[in-house]
C-alpha positions as CSV (number, residue, x, y, z in Angstrom):
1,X,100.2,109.4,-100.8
2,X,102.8,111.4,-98.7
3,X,101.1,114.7,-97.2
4,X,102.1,117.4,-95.1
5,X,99.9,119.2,-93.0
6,X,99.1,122.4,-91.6
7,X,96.1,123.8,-90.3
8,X,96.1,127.2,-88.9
9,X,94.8,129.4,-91.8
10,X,97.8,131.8,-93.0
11,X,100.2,127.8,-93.5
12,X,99.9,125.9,-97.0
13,X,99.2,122.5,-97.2
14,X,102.2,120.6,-99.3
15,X,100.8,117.8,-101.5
16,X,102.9,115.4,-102.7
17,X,100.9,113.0,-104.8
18,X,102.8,109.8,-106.4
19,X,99.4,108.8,-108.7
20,X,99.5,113.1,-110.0
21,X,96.1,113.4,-108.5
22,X,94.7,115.0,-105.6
23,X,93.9,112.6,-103.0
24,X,90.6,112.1,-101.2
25,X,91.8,112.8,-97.6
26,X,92.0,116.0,-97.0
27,X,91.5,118.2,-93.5
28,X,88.5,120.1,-92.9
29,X,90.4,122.4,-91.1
30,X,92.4,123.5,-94.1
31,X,92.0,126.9,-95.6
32,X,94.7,127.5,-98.1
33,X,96.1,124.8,-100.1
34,X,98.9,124.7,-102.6
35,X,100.1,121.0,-104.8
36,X,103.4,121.1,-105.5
37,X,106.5,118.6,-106.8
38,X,103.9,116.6,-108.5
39,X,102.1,117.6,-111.7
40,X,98.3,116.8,-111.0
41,X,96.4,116.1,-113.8
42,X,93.2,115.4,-112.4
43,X,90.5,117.0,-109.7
44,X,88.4,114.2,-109.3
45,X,84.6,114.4,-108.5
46,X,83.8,115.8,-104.5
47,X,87.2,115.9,-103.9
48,X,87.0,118.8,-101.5
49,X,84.0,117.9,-99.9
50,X,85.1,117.6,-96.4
51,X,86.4,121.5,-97.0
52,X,84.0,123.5,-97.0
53,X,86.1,126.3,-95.6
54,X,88.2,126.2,-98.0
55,X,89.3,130.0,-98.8
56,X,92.0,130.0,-101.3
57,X,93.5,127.0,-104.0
58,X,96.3,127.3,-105.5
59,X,97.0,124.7,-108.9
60,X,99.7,126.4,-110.4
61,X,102.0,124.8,-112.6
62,X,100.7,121.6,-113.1
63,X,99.3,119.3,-116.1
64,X,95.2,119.8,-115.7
65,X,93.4,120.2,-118.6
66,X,89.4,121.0,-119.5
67,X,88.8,117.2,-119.1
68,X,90.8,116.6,-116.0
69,X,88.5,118.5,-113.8
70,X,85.8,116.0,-113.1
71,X,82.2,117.6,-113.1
72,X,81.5,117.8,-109.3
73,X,85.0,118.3,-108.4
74,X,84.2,121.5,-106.3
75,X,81.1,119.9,-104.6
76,X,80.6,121.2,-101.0
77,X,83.2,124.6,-101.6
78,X,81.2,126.8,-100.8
79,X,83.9,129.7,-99.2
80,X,86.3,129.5,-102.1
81,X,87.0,133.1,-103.1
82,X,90.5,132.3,-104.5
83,X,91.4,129.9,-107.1
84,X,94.6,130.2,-109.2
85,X,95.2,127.1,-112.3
86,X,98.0,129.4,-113.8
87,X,101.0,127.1,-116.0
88,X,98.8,124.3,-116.6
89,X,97.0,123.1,-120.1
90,X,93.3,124.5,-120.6
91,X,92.2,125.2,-123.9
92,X,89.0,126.9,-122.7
93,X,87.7,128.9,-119.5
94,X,87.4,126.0,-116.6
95,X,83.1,125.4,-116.6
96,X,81.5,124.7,-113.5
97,X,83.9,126.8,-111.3
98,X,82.4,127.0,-107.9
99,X,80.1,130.7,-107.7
100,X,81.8,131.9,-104.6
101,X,85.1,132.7,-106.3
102,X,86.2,136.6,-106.5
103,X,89.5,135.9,-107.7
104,X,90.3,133.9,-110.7
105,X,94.4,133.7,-112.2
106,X,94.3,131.6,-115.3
107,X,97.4,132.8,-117.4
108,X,99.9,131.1,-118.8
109,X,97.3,128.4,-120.4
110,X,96.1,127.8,-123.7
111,X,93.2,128.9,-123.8
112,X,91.3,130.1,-127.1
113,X,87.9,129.9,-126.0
114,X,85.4,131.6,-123.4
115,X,81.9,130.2,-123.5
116,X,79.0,132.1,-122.1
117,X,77.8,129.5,-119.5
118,X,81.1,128.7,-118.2
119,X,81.7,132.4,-117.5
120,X,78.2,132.8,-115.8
121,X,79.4,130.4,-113.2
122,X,81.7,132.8,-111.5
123,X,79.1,135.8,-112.1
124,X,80.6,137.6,-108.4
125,X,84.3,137.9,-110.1
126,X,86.5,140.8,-109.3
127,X,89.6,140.3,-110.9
128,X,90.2,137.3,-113.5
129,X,93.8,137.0,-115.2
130,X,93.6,135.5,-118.8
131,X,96.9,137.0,-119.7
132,X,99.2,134.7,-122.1
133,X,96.9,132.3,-123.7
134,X,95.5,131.9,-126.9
135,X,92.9,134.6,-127.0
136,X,91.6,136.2,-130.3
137,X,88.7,138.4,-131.4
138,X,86.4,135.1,-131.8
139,X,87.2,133.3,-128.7
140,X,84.7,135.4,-126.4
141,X,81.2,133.9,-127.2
142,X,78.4,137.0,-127.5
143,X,77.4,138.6,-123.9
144,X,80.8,136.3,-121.9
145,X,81.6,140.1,-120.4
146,X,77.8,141.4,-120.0
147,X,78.1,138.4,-116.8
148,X,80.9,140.0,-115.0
149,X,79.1,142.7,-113.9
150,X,81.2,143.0,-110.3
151,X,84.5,142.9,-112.3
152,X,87.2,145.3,-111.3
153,X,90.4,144.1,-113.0
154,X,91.2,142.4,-116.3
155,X,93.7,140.9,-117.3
156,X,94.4,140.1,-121.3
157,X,97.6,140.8,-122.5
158,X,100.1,138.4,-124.4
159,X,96.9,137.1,-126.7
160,X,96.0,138.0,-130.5
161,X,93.4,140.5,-130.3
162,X,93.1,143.2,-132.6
163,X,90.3,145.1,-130.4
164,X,88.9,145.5,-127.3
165,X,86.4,143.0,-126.6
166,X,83.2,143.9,-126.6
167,X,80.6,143.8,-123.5
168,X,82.9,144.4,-120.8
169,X,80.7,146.0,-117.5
170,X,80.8,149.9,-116.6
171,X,82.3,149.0,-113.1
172,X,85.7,147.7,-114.7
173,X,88.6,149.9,-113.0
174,X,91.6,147.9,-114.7
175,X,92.1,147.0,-118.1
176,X,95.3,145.3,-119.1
177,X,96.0,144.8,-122.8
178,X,99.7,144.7,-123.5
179,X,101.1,143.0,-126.1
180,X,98.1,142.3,-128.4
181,X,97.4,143.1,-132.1
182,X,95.6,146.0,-131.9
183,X,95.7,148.5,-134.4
184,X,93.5,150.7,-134.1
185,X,91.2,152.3,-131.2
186,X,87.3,152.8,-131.6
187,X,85.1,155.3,-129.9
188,X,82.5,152.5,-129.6
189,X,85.2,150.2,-127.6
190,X,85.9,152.8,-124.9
191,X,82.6,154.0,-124.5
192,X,81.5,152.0,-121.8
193,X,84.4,152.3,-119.4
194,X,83.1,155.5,-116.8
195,X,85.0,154.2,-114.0
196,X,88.3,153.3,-115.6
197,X,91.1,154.1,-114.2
198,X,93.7,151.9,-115.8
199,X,94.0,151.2,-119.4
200,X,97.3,149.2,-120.5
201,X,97.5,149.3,-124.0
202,X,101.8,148.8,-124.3
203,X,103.2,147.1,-127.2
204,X,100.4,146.6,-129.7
205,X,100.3,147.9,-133.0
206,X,98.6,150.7,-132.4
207,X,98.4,153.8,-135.4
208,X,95.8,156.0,-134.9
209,X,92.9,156.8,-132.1
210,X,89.2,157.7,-133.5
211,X,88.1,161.2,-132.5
212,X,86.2,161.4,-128.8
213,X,87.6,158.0,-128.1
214,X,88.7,159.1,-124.8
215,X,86.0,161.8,-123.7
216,X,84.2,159.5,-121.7
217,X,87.4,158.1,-119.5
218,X,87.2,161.0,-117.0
219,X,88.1,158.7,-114.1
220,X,91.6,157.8,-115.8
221,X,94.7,157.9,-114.0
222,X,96.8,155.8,-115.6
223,X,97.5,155.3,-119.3
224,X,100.2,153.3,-120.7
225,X,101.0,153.6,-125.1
226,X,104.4,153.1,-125.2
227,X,105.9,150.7,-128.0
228,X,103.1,151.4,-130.4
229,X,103.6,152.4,-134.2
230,X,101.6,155.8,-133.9
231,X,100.7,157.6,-137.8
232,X,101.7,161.2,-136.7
233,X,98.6,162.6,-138.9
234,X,95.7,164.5,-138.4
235,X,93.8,162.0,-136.8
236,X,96.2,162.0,-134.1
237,X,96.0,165.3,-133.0
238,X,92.7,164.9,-130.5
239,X,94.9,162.1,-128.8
240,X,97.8,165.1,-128.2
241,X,95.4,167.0,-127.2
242,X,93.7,164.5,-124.6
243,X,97.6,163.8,-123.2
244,X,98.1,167.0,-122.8
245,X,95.7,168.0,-121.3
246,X,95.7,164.7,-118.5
247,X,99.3,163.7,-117.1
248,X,97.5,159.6,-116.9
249,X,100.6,158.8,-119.4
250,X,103.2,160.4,-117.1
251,X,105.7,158.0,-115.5
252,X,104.8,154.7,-118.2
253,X,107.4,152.7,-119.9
254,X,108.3,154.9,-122.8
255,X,107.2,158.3,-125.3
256,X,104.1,157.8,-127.5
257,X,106.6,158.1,-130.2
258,X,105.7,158.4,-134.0
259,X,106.8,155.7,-136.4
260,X,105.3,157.3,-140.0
261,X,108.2,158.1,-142.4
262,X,108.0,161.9,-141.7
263,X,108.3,161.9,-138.1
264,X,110.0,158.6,-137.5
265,X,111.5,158.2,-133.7
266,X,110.0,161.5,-132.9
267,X,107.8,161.6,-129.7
268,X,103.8,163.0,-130.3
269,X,104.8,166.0,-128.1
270,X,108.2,166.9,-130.3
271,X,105.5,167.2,-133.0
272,X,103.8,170.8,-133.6
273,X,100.1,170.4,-134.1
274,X,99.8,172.4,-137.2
275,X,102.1,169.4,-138.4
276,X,99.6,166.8,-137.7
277,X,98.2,167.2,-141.5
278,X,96.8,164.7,-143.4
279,X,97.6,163.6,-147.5
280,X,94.8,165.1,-149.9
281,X,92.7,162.9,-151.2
282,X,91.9,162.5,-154.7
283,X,88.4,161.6,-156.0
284,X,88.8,159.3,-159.3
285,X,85.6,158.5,-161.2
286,X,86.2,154.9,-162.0
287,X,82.8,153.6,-163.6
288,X,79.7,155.3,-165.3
289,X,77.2,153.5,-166.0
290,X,74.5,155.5,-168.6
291,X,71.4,153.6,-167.7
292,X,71.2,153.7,-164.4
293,X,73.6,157.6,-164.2
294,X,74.9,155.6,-161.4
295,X,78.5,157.2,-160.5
296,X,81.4,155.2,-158.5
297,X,83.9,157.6,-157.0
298,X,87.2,156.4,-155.6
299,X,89.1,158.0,-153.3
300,X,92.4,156.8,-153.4
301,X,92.8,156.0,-150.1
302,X,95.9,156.3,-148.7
303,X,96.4,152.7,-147.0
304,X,97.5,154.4,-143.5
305,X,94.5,156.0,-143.8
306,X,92.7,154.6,-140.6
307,X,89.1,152.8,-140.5
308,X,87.0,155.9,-139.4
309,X,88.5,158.4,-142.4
310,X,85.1,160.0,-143.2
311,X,85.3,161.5,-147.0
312,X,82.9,165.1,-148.2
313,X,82.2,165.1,-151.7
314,X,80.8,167.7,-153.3
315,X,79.0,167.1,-156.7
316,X,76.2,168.6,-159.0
317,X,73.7,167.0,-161.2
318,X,72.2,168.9,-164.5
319,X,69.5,170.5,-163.0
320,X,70.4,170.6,-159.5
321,X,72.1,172.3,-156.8
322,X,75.2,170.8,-155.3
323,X,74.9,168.4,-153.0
324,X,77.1,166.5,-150.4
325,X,77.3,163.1,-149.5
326,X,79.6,161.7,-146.4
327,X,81.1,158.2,-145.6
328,X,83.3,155.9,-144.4
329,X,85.9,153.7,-146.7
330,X,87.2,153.8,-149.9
331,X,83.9,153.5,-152.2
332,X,80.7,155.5,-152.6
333,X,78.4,154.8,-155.3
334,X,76.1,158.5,-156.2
């Protein structure tokens, strides 16, 4: 092995590695440390013992994979608040990461999976990059987020999800979600988030925002939902409202601009809010059945209708006063 070395603590040790692993010789002295040329595939086991003071590693662009990480390959780093694997091959979030890290840059893999122990290893993190990777709504085992309670910055976009994840920590001040598959947004997926400040939510397929969805994300500053496909309906109108009312989406990559047939191309704030209406809706009784007087009403949901439409029906039995029922969907059976 051919190695060049520097050891004052602002240099980069150049690793040139003829078997594409990371050798077993390695300066004590050395803070940062960056592979290049080669493509490592394989950390093997107490490898960086004789650094503890490593600070900052840096494995981008190489060929490591889940298995290529040997078990006690971070034995002894102890100072390591910096590790970046971006460009390489993981299919799932690295286990057995060493606790000290704060910083943690895994894009650019493929990973599909997030398991809750291997998360729990790096408990202190403060800003972890999963951008570009396989991510989708079942990759994040239950309670991965709840861990991450020190987390400040999150990085996710360029993966398949169609919602916010769920459990992300209070303290979170960044989220970055460009370019996923999310269609709709939840009042039960923002509620959490009293210190955001950032929410990236570009390039999605965004139509519609639930009611009160935003209430809670006083601390916001920035907001970016351009390149979405908004439903310029009534359901929109509280999101108007909330833009006009905060400049966050001032100075982002494009309009919030409407892409239902009557105001195609037309930006939300071209749009009157007394134009913001919604279709009627048409009850249809589709099935009676006399034994049981059981009633199934169909609405006729129109299918840009979004997930939260709540339906009022008003109906009267023989005998009875009217009476109201209220819910979500399609279906309600009396």
């Amino acid at each position: 092995m051919t190695q060049l070395r520097y050891t004052t603590k602002t240099m980069v040790t150049i690793l040139q590695n003829l078997d594409n692993k990371i050798g077993q010789n390695l300066d004590s002295k050395v803070r940062p440390l960056k592979p290049v040329i080669f493509r490592i595939n394989r950390v093997h086991s107490k490898i960086f013992a004789n650094v503890p003071n490593l600070s900052e590693l840096i494995l981008d662009e190489n060929q490591l994979t889940n298995t290529g990480i040997d078990r006690d390959a971070f034995y002894g780093v102890n100072q390591l608040t910096r590790l970046s694997m971006m460009k390489n091959a993981f299919t799932e979030f690295p286990a057995r990461l060493p606790s000290s890290i704060l910083q943690l840059y895994l894009s650019q893999n493929q990973i599909s999976f997030v398991s809750h122990a291997s998360i729990s290893a790096v408990g202190d993190l403060q800003l972890l990059f999963l951008d570009r990777n396989k991510l989708s709504d079942g990759s994040f085992e239950v309670g991965s987020f709840a861990q991450l309670q020190q987390l400040l910055e999150l990085e996710l976009g360029y993966n398949f999800l169609t919602s916010i994840p769920d459990g992300i920590y209070g303290s979170l001040q960044r989220l970055h979600l460009t370019a996923n598959q999310i269609v709709y947004l939840r009042t039960r997926q923002l509620d959490n988030f009293q210190s955001l400040q950032t929410l990236d939510l570009a390039y999605n397929r965004l139509k519609s925002v639930e009611k009160d969805s935003m209430k809670n994300l006083g601390t916001l500053m920035n907001v970016d939902l351009s390149g979405n496909n908004w439903n310029c309906d009534c359901y929109l109108l509280p999101l108007k409202q909330f833009l006009t009312s905060n400049l966050a989406h001032i100075g982002t990559r494009e309009h919030v601009v409407c892409g239902d047939n009557e105001h195609l191309g037309l930006s939300l704030g071209q749009v009157d809010d007394d134009e913001l209406e919604c279709s009627q809706t048409n009850f249809l009784v589709n099935k009676i059945t006399d034994n049981s007087l059981t009633v199934r009403i169909d609405t006729g949901m129109n299918s840009d209708n979004p997930p939260f439409a709540k339906y009022v029906l008003q109906y009267s039995q023989l005998g009875n006063e009217f009476l109201f029922n209220t819910w979500n969907g399609t279906a309600k059976t009396i």
